[in-house]
C-alpha positions as CSV (number, residue, x, y, z in Angstrom):
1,X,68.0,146.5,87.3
2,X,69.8,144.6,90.2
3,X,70.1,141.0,90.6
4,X,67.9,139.4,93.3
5,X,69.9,137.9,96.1
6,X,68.7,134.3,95.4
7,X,70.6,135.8,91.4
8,X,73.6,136.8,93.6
9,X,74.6,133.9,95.0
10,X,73.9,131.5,92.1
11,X,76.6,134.2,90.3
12,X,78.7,133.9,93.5
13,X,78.8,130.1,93.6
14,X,79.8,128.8,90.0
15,X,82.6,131.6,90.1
16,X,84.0,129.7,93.6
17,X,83.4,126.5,92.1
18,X,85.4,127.7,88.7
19,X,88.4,128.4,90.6
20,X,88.6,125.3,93.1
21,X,90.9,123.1,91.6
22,X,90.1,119.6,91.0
23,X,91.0,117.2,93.2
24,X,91.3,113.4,93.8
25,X,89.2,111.5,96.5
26,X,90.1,112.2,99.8
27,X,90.8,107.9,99.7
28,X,93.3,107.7,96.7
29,X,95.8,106.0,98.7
30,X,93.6,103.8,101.3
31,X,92.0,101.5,98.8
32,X,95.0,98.8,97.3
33,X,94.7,99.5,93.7
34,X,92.6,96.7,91.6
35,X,95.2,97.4,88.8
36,X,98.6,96.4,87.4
37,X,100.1,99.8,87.6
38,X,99.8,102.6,89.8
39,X,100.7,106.3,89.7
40,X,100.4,109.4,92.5
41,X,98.0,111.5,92.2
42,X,97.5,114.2,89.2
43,X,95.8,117.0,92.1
44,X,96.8,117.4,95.6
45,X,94.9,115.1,98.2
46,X,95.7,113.4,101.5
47,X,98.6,111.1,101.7
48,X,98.4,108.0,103.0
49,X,98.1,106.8,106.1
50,X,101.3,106.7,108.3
51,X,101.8,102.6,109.0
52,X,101.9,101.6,112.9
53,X,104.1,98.7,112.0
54,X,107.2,98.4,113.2
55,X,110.3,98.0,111.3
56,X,114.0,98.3,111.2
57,X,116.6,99.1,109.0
58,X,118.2,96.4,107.0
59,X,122.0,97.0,107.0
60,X,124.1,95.2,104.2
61,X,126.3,92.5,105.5
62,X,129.9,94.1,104.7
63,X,133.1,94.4,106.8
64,X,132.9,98.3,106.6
65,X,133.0,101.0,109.1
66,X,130.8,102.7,106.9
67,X,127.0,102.0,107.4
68,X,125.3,100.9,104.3
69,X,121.1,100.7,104.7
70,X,120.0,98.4,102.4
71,X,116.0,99.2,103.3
72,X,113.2,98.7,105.5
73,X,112.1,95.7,107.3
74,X,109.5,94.4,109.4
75,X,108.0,91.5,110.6
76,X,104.9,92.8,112.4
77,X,101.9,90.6,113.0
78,X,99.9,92.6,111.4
79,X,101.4,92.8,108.0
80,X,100.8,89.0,107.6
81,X,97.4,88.9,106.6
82,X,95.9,91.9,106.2
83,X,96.9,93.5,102.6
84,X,95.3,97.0,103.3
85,X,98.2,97.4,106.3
86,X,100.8,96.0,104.0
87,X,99.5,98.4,101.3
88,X,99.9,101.3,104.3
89,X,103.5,100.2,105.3
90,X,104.6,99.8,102.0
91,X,103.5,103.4,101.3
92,X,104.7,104.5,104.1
93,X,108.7,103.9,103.4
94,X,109.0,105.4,99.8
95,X,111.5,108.0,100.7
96,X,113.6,108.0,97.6
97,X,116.9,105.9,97.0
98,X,120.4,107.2,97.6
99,X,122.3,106.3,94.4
100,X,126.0,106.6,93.8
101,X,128.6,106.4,90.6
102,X,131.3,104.4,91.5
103,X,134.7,104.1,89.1
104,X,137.0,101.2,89.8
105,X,140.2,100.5,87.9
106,X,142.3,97.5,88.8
107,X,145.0,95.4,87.1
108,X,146.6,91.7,88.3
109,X,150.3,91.3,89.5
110,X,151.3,87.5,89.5
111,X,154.5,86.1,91.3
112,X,156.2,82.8,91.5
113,X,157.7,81.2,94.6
114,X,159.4,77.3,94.2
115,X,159.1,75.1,97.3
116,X,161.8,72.9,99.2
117,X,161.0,70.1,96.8
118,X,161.1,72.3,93.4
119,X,157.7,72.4,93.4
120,X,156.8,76.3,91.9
121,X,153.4,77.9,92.6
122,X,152.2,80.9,91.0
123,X,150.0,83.5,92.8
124,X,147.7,86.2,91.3
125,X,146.4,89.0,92.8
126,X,144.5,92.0,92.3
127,X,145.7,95.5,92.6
128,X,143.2,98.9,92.8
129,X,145.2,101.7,90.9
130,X,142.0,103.9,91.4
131,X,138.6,103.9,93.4
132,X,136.2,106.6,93.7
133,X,132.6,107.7,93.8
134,X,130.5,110.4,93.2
135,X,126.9,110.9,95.2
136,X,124.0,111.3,92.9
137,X,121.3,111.1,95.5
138,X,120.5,115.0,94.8
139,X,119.4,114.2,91.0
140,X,116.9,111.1,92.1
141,X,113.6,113.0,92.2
142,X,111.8,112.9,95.8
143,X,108.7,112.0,94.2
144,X,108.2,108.2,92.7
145,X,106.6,108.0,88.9
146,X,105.2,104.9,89.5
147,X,104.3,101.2,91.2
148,X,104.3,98.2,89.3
149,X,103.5,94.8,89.7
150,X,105.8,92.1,88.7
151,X,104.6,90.0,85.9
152,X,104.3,86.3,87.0
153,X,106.2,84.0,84.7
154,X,104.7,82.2,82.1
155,X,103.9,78.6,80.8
156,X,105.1,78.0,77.1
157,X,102.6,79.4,74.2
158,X,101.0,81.3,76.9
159,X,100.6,85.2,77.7
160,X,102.6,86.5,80.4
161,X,100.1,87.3,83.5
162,X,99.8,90.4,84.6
163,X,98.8,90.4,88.1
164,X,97.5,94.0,89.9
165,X,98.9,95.2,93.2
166,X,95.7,94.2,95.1
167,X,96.4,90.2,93.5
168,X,100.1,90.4,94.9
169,X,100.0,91.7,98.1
170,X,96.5,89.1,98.4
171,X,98.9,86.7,97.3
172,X,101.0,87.1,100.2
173,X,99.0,87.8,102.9
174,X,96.9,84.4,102.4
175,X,99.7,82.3,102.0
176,X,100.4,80.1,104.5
177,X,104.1,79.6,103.7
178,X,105.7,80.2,107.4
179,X,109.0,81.5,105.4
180,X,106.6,84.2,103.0
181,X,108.4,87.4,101.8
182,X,106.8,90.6,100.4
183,X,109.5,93.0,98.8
184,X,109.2,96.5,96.9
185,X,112.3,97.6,95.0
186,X,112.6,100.8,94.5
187,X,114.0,101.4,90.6
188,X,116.3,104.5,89.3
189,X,115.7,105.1,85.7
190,X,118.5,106.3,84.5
191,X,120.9,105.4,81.5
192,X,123.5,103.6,83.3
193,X,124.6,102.4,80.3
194,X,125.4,105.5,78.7
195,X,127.3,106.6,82.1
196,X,129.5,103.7,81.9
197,X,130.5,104.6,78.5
198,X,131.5,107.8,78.5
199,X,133.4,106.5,82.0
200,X,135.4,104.2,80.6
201,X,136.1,106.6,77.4
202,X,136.9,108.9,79.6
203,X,139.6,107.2,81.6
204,X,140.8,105.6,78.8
205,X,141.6,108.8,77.4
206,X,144.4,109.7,80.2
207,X,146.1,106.6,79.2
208,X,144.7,104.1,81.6
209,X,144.8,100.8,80.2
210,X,144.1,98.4,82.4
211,X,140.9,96.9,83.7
212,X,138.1,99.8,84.3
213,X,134.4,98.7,86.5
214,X,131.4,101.5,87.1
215,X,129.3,100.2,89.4
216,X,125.9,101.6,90.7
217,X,125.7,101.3,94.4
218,X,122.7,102.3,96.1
219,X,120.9,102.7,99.5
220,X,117.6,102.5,100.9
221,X,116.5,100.8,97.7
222,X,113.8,98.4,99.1
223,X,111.1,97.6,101.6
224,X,110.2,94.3,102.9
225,X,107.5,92.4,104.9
226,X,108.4,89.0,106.6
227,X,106.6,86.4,108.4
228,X,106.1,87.0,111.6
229,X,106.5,83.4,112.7
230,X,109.6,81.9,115.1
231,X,110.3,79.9,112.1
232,X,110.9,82.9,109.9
233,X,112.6,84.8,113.0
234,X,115.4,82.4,113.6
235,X,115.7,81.8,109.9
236,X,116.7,86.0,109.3
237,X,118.6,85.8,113.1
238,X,122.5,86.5,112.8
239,X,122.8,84.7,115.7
240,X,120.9,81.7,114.4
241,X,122.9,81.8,110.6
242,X,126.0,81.8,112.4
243,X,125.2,78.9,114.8
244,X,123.9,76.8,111.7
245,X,127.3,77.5,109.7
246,X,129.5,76.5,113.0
247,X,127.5,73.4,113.3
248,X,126.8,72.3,110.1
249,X,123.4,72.1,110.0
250,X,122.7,74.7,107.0
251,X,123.3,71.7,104.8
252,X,119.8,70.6,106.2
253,X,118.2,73.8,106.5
254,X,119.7,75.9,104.1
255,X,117.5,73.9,100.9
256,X,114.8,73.8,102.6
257,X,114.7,77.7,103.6
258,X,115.5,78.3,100.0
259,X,113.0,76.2,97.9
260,X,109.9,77.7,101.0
261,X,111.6,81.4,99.4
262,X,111.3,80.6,96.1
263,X,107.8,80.1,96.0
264,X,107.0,83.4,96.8
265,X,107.0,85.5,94.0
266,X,105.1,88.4,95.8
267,X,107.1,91.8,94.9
268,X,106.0,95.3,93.5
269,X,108.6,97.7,92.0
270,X,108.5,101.5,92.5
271,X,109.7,103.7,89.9
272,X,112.3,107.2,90.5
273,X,112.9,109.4,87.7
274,X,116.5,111.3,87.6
275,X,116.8,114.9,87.4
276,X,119.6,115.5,85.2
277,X,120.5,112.8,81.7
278,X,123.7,111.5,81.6
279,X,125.5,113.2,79.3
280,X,124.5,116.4,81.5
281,X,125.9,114.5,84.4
282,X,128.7,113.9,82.4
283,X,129.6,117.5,81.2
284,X,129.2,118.6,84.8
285,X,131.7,116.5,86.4
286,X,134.2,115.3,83.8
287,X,136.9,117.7,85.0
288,X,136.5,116.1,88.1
289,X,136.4,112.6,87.3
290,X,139.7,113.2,84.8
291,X,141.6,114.6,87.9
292,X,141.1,111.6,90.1
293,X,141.6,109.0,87.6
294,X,145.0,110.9,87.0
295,X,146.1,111.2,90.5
296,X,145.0,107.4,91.4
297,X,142.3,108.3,93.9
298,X,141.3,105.9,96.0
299,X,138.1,105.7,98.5
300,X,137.1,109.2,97.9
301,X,134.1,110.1,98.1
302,X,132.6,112.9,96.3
303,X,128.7,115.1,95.5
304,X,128.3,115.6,92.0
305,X,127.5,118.9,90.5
């Protein structure tokens, strides 16, 4: 006996419902989450809205030829009190963080020199023997694990509060602090510890014996929100901090600017897992790494394998 149609399409519709995956509300991302942690979604679903902000890069301040972007910054009108737009413009600029392995080595050469009146001075200065990176950004995965809000310090005997992401960016966008600063750091979890070490073992091993440094630059590590105010304007002007430095008046605004900043706690971290460990970084590009510590290499810049 056949099934009836009205049969038919019952059968039909539970098996297209049994092979739609699951999927998050088409909203995940609009609402500011009411919670102290925040991760992407487990199924696919819209990403966020792009932010109409605008916003510029923050360049470090560093004699260098070489352009170094620290992040993204904006001071848009409407990111001052309105945390749904921050939320958006926050979202918005999570491109993952360029991250570098740099190894320094460097000793100190002193010399003596004796004036016309006998008077000797002694002079100390300090000499790179070696200086090179490798670029890591490939092993940073594209896709952040995490957003976090930063626990607000706490009075003695008591619990350390744990504010959510909507209480932080709420915090910030109803302040009336004309200097107010909203920051998200972006955070590479990685055992940099562990890299260090088997650096430094490393070049102690072709006989270097002098002073060795690994450092951990990075780019694009953070986003920020300022006030849009004049106050705030002139205060994050080049221009402005190099007029108040010839003229002396950053003694006078210089504490005040700071103490206004200090208040403002307001900042959210966003979490980056790494590809490879680092003892698989390690066995990857030790050869390497031995090489230019033997040859003295200095500002080169390499991609690690």
């Amino acid at each position: 006996m056949e099934p009836t149609p009205s049969k038919m399409e019952s059968v039909e519709t539970r098996i297209s419902d049994s092979s739609t995956s699951p999927s998050e509300p088409p909203g995940y991302y609009d609402r500011v989450p009411n919670s102290h942690v925040f991760f992407p979604p487990k199924y696919p679903t819209p990403g966020p809205k792009p932010s109409t902000a605008e916003s510029y890069e923050k360049v470090a301040k560093k004699f260098s030829r070489q352009k170094e972007v620290k992040g993204i910054c904006s001071q848009d009108p409407i990111l001052d009190d309105n945390p749904t737009e921050l939320w958006r413009f926050l979202l918005s600029n999570l491109r993952s963080p360029s991250l570098a392995v740099l190894l320094l080595g460097t000793h100190t050469e002193s010399s003596s020199s004796t004036d016309s009146n006998g008077h000797s001075t002694t002079t100390t200065r300090t000499v790179t023997d070696f200086s090179f990176q490798f670029d890591v950004s490939k092993y940073v995965m594209p896709q952040w694990s995490r957003i976090v809000a930063e626990p607000r310090k706490a009075s003695k005997g008591e619990a350390t509060p744990m504010p959510t992401v909507l209480e932080t960016l709420e915090e910030y966008t109803s302040s009336k602090n004309p200097f107010k600063e909203f920051r998200l750091d972006k955070l590479v979890l990685w055992d940099m510890e562990r890299v260090t070490q088997l650096l430094t073992d490393l070049a102690r091993s072709t006989g270097y014996q002098h002073t060795i440094q690994v450092h951990f630059p990075m780019q694009h590590y953070k986003v920020v929100a300022l006030a849009s105010n004049g106050y705030s304007k002139a205060a994050h002007n080049k221009a402005v901090q190099v007029l108040c430095v010839v003229s002396c008046l950053w003694i006078l605004f210089w504490p005040a600017w700071s103490i206004a900043r200090k208040r403002m706690k307001n900042r959210l971290s966003c979490e980056y897992g790494m590809a490879v460990s680092a003892d698989e970084f390690y066995s990857r590009n030790a050869q390497r790494i031995h090489s230019a510590v033997v040859q003295r290499c200095k500002s080169e810049q390499m991609v690690a394998w």
